[in-house]
PDB file of N, CA, C and O in Angstrom:
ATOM      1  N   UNK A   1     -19.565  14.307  -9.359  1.00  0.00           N
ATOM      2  CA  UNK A   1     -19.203  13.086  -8.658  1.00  0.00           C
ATOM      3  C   UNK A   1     -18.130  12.290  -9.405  1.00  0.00           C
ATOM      4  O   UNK A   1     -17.400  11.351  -9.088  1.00  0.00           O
ATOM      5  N   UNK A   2     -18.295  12.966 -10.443  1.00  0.00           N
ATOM      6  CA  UNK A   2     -16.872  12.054 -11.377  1.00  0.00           C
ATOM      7  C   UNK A   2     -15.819  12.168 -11.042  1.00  0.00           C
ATOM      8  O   UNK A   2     -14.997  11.253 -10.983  1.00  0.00           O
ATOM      9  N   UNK A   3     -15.607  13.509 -10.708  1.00  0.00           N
ATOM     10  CA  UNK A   3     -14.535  13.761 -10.701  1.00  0.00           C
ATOM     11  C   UNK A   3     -13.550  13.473  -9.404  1.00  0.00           C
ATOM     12  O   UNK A   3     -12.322  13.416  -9.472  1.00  0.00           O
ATOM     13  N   UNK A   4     -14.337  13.306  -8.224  1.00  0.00           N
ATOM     14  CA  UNK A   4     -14.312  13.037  -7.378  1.00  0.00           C
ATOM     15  C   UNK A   4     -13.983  11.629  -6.803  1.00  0.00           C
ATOM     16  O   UNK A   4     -13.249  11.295  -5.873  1.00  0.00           O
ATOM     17  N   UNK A   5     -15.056  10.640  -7.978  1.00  0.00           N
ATOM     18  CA  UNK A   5     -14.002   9.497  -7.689  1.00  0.00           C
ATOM     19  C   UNK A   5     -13.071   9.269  -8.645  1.00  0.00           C
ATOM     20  O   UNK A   5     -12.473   8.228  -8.371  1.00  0.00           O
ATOM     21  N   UNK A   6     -12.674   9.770  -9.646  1.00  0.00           N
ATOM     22  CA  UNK A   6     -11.407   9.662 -10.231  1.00  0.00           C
ATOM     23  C   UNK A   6      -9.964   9.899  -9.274  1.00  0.00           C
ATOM     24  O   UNK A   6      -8.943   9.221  -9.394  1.00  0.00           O
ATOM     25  N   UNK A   7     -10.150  10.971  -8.361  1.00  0.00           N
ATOM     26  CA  UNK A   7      -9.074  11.805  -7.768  1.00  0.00           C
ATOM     27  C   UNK A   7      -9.103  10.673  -7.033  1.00  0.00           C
ATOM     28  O   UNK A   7      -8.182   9.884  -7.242  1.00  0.00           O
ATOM     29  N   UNK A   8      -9.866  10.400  -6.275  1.00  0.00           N
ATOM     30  CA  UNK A   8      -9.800   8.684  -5.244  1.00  0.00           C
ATOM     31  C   UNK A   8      -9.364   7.356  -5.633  1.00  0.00           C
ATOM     32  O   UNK A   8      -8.913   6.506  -4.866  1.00  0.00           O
ATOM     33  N   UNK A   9      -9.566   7.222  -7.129  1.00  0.00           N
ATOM     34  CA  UNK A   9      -9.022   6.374  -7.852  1.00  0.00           C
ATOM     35  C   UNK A   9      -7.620   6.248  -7.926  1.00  0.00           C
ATOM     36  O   UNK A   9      -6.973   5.228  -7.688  1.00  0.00           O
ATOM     37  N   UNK A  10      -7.197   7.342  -8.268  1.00  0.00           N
ATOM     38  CA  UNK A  10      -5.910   7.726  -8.814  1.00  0.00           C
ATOM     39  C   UNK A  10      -4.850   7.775  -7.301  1.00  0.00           C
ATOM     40  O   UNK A  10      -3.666   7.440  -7.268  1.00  0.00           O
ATOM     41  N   UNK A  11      -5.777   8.351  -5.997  1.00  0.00           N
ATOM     42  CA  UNK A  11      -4.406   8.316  -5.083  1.00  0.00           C
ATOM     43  C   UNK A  11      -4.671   7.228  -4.552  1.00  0.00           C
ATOM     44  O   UNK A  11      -4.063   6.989  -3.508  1.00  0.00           O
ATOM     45  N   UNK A  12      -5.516   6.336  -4.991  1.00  0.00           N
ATOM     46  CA  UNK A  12      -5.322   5.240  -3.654  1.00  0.00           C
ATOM     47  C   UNK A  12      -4.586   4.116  -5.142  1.00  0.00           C
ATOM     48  O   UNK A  12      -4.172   3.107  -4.573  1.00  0.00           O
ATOM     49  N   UNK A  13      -4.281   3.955  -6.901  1.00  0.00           N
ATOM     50  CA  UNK A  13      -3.608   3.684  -7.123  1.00  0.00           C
ATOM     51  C   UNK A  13      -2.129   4.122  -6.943  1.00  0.00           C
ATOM     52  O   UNK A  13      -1.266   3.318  -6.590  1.00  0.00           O
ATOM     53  N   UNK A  14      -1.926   5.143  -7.144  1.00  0.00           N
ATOM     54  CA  UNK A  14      -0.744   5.977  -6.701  1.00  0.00           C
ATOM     55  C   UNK A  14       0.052   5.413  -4.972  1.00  0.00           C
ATOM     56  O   UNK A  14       1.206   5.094  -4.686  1.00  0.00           O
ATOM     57  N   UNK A  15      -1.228   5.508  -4.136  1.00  0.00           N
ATOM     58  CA  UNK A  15      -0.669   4.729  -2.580  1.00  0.00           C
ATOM     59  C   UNK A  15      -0.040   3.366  -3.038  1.00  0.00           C
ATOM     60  O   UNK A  15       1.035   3.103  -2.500  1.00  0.00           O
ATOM     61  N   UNK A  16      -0.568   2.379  -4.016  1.00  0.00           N
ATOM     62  CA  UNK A  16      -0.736   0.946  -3.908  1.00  0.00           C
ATOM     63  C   UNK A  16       1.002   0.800  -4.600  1.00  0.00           C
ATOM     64  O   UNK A  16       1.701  -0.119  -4.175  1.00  0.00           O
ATOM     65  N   UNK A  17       1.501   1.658  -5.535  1.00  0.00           N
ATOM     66  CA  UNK A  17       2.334   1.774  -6.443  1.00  0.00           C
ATOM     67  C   UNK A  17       3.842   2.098  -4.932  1.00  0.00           C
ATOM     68  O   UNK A  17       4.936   1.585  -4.697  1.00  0.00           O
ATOM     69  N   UNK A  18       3.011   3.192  -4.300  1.00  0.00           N
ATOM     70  CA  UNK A  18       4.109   3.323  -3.647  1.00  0.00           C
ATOM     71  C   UNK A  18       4.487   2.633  -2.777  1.00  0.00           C
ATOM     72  O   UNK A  18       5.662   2.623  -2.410  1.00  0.00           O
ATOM     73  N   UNK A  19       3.209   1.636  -2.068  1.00  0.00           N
ATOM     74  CA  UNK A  19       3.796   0.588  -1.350  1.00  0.00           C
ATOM     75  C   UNK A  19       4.017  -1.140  -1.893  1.00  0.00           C
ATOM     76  O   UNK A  19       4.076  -2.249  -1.361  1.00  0.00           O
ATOM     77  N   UNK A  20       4.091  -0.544  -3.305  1.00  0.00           N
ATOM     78  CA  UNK A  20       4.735  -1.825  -3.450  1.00  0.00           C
ATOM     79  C   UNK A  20       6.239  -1.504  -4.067  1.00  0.00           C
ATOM     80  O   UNK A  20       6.989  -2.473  -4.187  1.00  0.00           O
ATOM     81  N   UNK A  21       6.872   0.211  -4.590  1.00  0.00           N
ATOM     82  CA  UNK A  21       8.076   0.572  -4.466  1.00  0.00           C
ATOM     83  C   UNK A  21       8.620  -0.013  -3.189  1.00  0.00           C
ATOM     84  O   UNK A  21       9.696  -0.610  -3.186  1.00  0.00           O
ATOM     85  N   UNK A  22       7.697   0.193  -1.809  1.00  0.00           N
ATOM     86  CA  UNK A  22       8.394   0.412  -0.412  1.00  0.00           C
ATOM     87  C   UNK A  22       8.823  -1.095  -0.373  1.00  0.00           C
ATOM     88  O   UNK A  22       9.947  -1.283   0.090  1.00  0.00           O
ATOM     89  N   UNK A  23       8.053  -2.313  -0.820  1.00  0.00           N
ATOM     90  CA  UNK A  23       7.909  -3.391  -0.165  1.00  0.00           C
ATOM     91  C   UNK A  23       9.360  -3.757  -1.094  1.00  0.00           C
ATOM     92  O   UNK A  23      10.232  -4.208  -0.352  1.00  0.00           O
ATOM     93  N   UNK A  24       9.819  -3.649  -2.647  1.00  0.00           N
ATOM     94  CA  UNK A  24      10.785  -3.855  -3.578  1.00  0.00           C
ATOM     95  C   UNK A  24      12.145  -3.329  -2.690  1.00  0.00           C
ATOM     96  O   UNK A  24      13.250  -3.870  -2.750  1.00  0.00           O
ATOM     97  N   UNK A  25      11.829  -2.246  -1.925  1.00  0.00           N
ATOM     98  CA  UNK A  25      13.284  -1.573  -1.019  1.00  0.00           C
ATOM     99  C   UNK A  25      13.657  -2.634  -0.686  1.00  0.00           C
ATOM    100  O   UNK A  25      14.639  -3.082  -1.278  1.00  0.00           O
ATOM    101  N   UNK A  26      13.062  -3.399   0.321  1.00  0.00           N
ATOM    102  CA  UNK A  26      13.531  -4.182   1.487  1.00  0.00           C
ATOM    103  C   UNK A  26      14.699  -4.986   0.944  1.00  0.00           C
ATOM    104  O   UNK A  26      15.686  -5.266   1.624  1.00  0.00           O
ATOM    105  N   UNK A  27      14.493  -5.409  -0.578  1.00  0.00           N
ATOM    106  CA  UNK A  27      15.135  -6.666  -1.250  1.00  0.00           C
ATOM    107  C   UNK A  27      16.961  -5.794  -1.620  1.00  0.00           C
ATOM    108  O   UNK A  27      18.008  -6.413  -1.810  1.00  0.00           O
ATOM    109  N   UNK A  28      16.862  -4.934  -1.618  1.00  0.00           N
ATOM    110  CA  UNK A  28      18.328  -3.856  -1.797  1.00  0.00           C
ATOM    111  C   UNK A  28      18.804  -3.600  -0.502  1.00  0.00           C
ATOM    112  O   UNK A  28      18.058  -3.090   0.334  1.00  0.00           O
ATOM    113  N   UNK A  29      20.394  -4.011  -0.152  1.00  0.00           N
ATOM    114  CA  UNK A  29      20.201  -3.641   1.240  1.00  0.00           C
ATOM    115  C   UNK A  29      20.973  -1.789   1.336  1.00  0.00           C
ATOM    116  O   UNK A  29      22.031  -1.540   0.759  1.00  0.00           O
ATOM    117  N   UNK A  30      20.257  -0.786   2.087  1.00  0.00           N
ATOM    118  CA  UNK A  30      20.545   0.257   2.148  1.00  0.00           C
ATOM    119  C   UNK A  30      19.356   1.200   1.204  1.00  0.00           C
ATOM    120  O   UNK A  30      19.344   2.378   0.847  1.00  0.00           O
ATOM    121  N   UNK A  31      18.793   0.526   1.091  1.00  0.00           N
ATOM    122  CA  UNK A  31      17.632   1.248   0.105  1.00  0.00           C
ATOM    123  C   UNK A  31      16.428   2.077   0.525  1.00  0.00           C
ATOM    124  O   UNK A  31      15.838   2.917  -0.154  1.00  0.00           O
ATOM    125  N   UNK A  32      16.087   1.555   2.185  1.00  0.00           N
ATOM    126  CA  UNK A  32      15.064   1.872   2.936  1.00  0.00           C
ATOM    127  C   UNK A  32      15.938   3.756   3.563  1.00  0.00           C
ATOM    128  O   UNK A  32      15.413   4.857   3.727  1.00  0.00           O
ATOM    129  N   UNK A  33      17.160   3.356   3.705  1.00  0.00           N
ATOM    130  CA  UNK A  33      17.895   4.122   4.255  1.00  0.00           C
ATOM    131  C   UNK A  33      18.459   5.732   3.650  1.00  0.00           C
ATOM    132  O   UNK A  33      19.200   6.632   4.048  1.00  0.00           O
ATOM    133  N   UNK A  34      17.499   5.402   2.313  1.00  0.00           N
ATOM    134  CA  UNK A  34      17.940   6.906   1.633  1.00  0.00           C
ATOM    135  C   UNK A  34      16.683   7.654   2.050  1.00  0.00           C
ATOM    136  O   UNK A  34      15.818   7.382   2.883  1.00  0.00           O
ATOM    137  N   UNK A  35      16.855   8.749   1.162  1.00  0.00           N
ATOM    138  CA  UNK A  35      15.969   9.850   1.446  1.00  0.00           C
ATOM    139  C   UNK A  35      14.812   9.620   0.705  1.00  0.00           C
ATOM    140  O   UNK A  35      13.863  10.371   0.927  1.00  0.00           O
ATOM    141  N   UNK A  36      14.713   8.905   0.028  1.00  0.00           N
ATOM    142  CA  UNK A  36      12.968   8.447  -0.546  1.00  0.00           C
ATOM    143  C   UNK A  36      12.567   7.038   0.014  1.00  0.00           C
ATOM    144  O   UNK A  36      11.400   6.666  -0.115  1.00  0.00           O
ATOM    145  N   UNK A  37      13.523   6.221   0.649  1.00  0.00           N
ATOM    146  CA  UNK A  37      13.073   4.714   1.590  1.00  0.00           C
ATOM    147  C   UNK A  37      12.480   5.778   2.606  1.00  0.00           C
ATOM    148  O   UNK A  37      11.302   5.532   2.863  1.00  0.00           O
ATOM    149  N   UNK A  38      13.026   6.981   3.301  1.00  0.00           N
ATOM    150  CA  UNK A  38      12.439   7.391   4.647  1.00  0.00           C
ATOM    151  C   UNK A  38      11.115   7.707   4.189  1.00  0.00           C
ATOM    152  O   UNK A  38      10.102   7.194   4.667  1.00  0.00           O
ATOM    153  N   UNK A  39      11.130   8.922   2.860  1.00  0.00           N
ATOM    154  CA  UNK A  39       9.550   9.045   2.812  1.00  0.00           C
ATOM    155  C   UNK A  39       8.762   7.978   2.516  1.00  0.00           C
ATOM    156  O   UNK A  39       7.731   7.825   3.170  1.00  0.00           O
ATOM    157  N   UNK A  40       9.047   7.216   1.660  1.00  0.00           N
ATOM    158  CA  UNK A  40       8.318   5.971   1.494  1.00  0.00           C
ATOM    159  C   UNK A  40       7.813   5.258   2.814  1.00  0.00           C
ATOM    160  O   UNK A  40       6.687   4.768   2.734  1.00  0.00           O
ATOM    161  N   UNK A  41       8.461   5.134   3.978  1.00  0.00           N
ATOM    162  CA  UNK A  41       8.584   4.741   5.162  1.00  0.00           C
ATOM    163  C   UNK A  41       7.468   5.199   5.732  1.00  0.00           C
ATOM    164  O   UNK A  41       6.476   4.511   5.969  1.00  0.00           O
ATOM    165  N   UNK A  42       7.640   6.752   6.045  1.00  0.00           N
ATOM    166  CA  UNK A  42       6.716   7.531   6.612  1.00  0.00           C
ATOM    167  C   UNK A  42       5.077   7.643   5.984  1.00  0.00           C
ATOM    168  O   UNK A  42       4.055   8.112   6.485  1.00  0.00           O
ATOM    169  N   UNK A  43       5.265   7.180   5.051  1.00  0.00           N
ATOM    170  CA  UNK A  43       3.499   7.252   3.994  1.00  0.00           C
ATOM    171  C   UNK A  43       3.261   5.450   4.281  1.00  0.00           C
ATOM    172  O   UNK A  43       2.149   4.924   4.241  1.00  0.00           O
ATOM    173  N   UNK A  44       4.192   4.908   4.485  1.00  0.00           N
ATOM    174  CA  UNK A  44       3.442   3.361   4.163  1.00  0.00           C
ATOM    175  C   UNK A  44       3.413   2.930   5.704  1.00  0.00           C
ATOM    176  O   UNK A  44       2.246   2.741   6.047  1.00  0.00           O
ATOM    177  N   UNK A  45       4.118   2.764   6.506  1.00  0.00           N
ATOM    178  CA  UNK A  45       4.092   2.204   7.722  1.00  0.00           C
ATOM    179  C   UNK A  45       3.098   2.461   8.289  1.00  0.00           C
ATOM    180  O   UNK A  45       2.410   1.521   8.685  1.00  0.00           O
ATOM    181  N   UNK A  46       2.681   3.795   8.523  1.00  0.00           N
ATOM    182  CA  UNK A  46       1.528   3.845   9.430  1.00  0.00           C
ATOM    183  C   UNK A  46       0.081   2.664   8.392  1.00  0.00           C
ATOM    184  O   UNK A  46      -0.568   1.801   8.983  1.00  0.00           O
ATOM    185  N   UNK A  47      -0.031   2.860   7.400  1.00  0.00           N
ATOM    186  CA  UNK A  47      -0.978   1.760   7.031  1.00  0.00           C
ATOM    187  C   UNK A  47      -0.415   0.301   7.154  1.00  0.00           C
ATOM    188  O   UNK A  47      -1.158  -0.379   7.862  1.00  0.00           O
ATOM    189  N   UNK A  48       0.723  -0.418   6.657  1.00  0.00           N
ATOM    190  CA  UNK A  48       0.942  -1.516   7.310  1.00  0.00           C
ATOM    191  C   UNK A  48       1.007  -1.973   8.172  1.00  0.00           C
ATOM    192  O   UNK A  48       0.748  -3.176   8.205  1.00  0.00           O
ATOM    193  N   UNK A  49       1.455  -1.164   9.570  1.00  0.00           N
ATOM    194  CA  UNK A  49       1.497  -1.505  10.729  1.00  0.00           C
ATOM    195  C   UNK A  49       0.484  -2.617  11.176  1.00  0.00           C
ATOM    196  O   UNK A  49       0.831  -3.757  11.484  1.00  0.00           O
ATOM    197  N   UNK A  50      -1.174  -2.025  11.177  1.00  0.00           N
ATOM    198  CA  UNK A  50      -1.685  -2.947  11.791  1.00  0.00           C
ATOM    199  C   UNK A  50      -2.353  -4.230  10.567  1.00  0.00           C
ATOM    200  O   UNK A  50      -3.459  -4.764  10.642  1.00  0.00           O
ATOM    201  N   UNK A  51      -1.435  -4.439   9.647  1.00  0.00           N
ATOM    202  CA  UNK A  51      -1.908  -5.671   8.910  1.00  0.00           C
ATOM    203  C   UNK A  51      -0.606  -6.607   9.271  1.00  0.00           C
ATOM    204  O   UNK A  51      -0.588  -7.744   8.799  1.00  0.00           O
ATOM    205  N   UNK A  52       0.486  -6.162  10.097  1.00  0.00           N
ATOM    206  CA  UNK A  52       1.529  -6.660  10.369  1.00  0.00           C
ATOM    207  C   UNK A  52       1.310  -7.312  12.060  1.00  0.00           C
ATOM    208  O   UNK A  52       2.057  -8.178  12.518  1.00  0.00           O
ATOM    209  N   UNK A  53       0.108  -6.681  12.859  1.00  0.00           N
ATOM    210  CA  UNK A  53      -0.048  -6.873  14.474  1.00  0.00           C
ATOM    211  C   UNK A  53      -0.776  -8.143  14.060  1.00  0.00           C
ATOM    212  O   UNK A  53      -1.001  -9.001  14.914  1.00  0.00           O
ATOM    213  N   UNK A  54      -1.104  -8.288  12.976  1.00  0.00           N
ATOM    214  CA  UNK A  54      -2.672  -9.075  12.190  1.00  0.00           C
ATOM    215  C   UNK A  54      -1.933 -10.820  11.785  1.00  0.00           C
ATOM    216  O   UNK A  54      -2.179 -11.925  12.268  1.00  0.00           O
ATOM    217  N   UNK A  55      -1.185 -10.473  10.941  1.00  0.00           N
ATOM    218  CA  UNK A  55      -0.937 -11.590  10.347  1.00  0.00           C
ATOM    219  C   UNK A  55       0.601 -11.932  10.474  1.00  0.00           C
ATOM    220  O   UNK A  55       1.212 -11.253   9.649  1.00  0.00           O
ATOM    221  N   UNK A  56       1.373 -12.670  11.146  1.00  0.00           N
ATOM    222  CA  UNK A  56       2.414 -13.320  11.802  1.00  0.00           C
ATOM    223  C   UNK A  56       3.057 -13.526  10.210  1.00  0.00           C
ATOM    224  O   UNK A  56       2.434 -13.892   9.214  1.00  0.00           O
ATOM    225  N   UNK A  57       4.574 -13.150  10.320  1.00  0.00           N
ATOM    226  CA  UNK A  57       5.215 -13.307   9.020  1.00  0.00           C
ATOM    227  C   UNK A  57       5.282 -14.891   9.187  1.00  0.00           C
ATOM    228  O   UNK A  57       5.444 -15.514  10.236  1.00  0.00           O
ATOM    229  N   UNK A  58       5.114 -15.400   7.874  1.00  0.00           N
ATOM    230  CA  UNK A  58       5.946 -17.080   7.617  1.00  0.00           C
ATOM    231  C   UNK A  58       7.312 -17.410   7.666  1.00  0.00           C
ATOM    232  O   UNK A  58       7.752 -17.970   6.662  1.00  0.00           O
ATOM    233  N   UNK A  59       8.024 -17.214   8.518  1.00  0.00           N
ATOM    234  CA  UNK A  59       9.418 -17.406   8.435  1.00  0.00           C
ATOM    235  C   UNK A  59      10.233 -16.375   8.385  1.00  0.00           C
ATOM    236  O   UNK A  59      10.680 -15.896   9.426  1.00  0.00           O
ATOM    237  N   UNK A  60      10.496 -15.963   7.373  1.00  0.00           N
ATOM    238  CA  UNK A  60      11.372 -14.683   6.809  1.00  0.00           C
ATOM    239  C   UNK A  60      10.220 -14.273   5.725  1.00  0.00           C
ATOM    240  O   UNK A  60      10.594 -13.473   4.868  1.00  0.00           O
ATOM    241  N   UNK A  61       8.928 -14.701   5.659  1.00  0.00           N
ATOM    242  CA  UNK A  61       8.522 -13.897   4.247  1.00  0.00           C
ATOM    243  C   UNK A  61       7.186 -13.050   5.307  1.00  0.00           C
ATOM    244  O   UNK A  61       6.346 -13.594   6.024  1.00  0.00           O
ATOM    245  N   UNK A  62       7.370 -11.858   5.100  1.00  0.00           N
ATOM    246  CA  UNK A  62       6.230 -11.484   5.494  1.00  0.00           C
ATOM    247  C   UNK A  62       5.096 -10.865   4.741  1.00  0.00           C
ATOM    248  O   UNK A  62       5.229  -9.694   4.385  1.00  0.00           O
ATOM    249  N   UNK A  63       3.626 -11.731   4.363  1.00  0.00           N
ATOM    250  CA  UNK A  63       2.872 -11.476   3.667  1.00  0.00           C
ATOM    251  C   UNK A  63       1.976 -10.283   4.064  1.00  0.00           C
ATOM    252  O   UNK A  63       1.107  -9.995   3.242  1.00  0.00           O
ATOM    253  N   UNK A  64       2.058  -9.431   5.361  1.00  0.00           N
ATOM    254  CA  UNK A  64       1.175  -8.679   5.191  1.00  0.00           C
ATOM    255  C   UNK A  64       0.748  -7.758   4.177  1.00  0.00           C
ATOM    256  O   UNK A  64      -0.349  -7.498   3.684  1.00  0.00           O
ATOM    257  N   UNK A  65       2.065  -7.282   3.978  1.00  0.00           N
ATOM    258  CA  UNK A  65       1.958  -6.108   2.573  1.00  0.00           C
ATOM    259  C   UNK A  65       1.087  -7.008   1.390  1.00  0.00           C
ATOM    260  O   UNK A  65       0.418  -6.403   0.552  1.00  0.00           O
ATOM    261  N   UNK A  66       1.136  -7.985   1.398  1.00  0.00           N
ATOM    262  CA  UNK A  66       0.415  -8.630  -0.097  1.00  0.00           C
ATOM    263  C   UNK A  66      -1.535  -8.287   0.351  1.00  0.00           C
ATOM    264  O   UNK A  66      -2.552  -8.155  -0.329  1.00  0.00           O
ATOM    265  N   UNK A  67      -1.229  -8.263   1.805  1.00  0.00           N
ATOM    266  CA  UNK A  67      -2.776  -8.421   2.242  1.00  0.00           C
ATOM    267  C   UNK A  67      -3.582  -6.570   2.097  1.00  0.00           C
ATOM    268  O   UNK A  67      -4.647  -6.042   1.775  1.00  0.00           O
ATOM    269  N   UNK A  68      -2.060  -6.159   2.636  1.00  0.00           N
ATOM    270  CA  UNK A  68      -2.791  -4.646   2.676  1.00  0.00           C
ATOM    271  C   UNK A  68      -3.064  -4.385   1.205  1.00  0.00           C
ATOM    272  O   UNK A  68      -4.113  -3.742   1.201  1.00  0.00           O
ATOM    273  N   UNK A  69      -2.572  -4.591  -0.305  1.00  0.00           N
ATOM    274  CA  UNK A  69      -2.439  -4.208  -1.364  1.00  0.00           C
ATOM    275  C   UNK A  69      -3.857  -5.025  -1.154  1.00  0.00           C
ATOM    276  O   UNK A  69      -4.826  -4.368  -0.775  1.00  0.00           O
ATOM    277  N   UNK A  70      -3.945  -5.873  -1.295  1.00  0.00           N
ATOM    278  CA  UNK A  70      -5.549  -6.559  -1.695  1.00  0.00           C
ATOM    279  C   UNK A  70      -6.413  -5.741  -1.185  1.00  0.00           C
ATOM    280  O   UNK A  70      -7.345  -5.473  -1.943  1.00  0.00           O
ATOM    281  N   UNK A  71      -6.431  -5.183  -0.028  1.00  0.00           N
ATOM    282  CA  UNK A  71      -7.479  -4.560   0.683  1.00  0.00           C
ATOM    283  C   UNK A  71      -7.517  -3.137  -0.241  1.00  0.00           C
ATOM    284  O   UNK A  71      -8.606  -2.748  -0.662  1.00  0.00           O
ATOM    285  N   UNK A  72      -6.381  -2.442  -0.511  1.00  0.00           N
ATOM    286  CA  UNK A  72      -6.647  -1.551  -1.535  1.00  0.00           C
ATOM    287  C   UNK A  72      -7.613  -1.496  -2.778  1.00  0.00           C
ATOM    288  O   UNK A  72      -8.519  -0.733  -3.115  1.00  0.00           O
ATOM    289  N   UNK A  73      -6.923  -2.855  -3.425  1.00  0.00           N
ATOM    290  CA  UNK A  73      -7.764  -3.586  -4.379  1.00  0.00           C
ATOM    291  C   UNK A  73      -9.447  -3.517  -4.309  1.00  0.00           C
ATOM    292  O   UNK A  73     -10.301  -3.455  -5.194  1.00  0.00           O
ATOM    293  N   UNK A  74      -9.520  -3.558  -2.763  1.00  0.00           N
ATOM    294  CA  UNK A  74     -11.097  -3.755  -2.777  1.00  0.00           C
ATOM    295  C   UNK A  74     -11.547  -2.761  -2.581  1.00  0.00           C
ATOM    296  O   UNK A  74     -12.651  -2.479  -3.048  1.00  0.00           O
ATOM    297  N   UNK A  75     -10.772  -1.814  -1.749  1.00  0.00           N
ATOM    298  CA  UNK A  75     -11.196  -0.432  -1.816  1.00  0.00           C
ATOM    299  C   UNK A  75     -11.621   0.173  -3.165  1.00  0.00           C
ATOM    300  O   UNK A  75     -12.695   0.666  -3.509  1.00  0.00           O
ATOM    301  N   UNK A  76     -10.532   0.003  -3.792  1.00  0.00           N
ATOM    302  CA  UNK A  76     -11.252   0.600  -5.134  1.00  0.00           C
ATOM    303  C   UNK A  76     -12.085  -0.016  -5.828  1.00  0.00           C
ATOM    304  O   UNK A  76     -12.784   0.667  -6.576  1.00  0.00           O
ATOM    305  N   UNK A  77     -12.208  -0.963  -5.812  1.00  0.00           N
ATOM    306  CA  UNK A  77     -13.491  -1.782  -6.251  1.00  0.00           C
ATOM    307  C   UNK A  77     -14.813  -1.316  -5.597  1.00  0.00           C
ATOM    308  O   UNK A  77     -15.742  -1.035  -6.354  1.00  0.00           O
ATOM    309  N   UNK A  78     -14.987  -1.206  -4.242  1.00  0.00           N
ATOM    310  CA  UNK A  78     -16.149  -0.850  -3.449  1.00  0.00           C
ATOM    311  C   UNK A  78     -16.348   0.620  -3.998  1.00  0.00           C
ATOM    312  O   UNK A  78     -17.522   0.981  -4.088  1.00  0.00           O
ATOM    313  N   UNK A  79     -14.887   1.962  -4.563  1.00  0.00           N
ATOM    314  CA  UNK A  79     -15.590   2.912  -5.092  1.00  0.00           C
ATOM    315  C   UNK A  79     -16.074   2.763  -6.076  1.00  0.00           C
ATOM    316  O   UNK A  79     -17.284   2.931  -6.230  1.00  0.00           O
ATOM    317  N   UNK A  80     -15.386   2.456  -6.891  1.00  0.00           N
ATOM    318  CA  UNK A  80     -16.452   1.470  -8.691  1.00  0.00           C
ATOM    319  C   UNK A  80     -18.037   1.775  -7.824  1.00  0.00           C
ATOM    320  O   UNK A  80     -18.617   2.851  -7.970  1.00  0.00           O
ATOM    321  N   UNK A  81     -18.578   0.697  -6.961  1.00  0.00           N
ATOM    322  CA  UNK A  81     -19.735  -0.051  -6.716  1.00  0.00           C
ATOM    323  C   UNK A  81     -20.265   1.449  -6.282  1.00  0.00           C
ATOM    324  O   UNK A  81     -20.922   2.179  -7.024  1.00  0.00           O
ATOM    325  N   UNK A  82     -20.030   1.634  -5.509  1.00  0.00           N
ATOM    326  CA  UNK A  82     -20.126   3.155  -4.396  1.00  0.00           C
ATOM    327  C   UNK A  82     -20.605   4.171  -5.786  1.00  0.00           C
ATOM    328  O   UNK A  82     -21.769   4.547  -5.650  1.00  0.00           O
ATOM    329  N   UNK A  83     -20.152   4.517  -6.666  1.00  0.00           N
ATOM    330  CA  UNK A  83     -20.127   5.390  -7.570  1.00  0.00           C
ATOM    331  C   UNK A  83     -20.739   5.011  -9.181  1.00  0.00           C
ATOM    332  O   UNK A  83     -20.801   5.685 -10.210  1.00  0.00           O
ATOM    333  N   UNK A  84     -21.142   3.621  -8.853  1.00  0.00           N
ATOM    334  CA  UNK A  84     -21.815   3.611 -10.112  1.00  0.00           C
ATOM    335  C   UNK A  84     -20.934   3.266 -11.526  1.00  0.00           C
ATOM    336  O   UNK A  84     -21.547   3.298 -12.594  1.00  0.00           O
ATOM    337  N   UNK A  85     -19.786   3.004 -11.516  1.00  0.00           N
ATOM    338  CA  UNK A  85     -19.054   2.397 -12.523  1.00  0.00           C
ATOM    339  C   UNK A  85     -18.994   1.076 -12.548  1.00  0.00           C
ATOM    340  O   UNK A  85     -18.352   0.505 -13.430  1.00  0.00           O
TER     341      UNK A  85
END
């Protein structure tokens, strides 16, 4: 079982890393537009999407991504709990 949540540990830090690379693109303009903004694109959007139907950007800042990373956050926290660490 260790090992098991380690590997869960590790890609859902690994996810959190890459969508906060994705969220750093936006601030470069042409950055989303290379060949690692697309993959980045394609792995993160489908999970942001619906924290974006969810929570209405403030102006020009849009906080969902801060919300989806938290929810990660707790994800891995709930495996901690889940697993006994």
């Amino acid at each position: 079982m260790g090992q098991l949540y380690t590997i869960l540990f590790y890609a859902i830090e690994i996810y959190s890393f890459a969508l906060i690379a994705y969220i750093l693109m936006s601030w470069f303009p042409g950055a989303r537009e290379s060949s690692f903004g697309s993959f980045l694109a394609r792995i993160c959007e489908p999970y942001l999407e619906p924290f974006r139907k969810i929570i209405p950007p403030l102006g020009m800042i849009d906080i969902s991504p801060l919300v989806a990373i938290l929810v990660l956050n707790f994800a891995t926290r709930g495996l901690a709990v889940l697993f006994g660490y």
